[in-house]
DOGUBA-163700 format. One record per residue: residue number from 1; residue in three letters; x, y, z of N, C-alpha, C in turn. Coordinates in nm, 3 decimals, always signed. Layout:
% residues N
<NUM; 'ALA'; <X; Y; Z>; <X; Y; Z>; <X; Y; Z>>;
...
% end
This chain:
% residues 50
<1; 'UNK'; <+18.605; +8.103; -4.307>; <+18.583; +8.082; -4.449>; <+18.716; +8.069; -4.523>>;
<2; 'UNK'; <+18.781; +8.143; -4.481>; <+18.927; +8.123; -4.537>; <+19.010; +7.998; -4.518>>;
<3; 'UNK'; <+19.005; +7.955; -4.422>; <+19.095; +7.813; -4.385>; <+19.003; +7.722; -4.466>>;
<4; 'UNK'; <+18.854; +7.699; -4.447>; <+18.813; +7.620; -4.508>; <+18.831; +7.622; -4.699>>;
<5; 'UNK'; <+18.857; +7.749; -4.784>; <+18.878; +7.745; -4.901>; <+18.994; +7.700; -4.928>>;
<6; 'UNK'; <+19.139; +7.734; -4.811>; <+19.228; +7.653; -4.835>; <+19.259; +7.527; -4.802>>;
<7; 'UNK'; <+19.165; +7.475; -4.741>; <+19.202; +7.327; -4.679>; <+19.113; +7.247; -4.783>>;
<8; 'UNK'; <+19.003; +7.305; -4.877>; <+18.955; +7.254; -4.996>; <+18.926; +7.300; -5.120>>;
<9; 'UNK'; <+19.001; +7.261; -5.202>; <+19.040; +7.426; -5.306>; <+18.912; +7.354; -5.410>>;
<10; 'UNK'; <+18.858; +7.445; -5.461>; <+18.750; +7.414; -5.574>; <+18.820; +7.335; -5.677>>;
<11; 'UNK'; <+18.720; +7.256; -5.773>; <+18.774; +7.193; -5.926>; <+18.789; +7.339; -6.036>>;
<12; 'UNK'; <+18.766; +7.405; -6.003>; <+18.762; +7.543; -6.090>; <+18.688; +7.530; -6.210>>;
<13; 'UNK'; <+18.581; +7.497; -6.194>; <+18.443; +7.506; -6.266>; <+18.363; +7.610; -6.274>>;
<14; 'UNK'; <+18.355; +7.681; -6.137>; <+18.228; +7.751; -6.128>; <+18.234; +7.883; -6.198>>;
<15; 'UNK'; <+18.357; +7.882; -6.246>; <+18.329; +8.038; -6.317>; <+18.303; +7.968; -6.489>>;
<16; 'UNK'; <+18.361; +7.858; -6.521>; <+18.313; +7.829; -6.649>; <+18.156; +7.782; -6.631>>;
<17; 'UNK'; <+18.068; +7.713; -6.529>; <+17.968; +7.716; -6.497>; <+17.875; +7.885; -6.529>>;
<18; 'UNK'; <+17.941; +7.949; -6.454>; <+17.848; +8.064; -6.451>; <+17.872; +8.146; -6.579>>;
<19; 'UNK'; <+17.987; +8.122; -6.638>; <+17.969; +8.210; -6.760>; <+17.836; +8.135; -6.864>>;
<20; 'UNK'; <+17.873; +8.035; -6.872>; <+17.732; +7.911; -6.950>; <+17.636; +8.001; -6.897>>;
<21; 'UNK'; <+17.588; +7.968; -6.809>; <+17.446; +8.046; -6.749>; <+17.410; +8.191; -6.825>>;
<22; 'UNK'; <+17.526; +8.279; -6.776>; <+17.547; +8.390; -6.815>; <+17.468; +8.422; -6.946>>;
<23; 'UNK'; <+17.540; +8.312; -7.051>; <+17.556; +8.311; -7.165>; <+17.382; +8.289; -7.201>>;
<24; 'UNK'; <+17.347; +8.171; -7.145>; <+17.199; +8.136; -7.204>; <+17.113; +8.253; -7.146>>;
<25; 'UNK'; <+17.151; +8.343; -7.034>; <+17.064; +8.453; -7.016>; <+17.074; +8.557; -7.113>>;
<26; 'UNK'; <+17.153; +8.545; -7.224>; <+17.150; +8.684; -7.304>; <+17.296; +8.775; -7.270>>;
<27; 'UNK'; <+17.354; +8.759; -7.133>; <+17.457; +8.810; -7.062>; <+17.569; +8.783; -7.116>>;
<28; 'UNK'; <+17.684; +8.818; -7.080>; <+17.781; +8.810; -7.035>; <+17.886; +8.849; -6.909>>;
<29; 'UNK'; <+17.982; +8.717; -6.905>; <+18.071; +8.740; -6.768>; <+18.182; +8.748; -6.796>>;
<30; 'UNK'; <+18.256; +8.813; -6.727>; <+18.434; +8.802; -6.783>; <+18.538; +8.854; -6.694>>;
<31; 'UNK'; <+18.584; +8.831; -6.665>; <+18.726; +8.887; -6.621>; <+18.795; +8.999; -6.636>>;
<32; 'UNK'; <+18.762; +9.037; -6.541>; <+18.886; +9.215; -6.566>; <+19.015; +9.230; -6.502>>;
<33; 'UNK'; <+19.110; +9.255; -6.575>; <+19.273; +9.271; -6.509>; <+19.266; +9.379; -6.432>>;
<34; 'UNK'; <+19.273; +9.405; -6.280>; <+19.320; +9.511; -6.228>; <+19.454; +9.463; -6.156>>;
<35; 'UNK'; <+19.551; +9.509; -6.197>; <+19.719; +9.484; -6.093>; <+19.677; +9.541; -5.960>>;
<36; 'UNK'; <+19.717; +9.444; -5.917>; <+19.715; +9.430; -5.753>; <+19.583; +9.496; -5.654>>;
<37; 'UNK'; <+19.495; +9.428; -5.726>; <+19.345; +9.467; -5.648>; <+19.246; +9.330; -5.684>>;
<38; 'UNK'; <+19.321; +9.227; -5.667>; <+19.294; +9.111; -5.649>; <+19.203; +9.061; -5.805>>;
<39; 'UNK'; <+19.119; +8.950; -5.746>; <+19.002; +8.904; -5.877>; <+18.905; +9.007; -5.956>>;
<40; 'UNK'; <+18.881; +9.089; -6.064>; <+18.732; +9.140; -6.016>; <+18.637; +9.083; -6.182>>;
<41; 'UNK'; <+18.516; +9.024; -6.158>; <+18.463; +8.976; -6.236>; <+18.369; +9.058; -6.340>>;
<42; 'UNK'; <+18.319; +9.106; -6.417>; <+18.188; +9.174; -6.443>; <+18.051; +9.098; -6.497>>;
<43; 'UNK'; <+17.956; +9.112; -6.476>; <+17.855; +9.030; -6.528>; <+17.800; +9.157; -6.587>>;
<44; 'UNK'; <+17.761; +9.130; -6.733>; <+17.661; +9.241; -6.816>; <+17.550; +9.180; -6.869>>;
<45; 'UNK'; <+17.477; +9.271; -6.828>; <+17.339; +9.218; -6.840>; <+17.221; +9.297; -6.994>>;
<46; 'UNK'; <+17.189; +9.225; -7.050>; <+17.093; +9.288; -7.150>; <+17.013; +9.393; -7.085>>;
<47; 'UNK'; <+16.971; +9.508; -7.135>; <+16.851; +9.595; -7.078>; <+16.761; +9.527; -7.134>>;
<48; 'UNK'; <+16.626; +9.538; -7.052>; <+16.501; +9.478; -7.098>; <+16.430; +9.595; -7.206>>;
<49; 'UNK'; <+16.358; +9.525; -7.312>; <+16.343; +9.638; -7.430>; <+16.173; +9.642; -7.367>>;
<50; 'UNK'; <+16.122; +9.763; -7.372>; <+15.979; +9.743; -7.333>; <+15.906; +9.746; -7.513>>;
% end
């Protein structure tokens, strides 16, 4: 999996893709800075109201 991500690097869409999505679900996605513990993303999700 690794050789193949570097031998074809994405258009770097899919995180502006999935935040859209995100977005029309009520959600949100975003980006969190941790130094030197690589990418880490969060997705937050609405609680469902009964």
């Amino acid at each position: 999996a690794a050789d193949a991500a570097a031998s074809a690097p994405g258009v770097g869409i899919g995180l502006a893709l999935s935040r859209r999505l995100a977005r029309q679900m009520g959600a949100e996605l975003r980006y969190v800075t941790t130094p030197s513990n690589g990418a880490v993303f969060e997705l937050r999700l609405p609680a469902q109201s009964r």
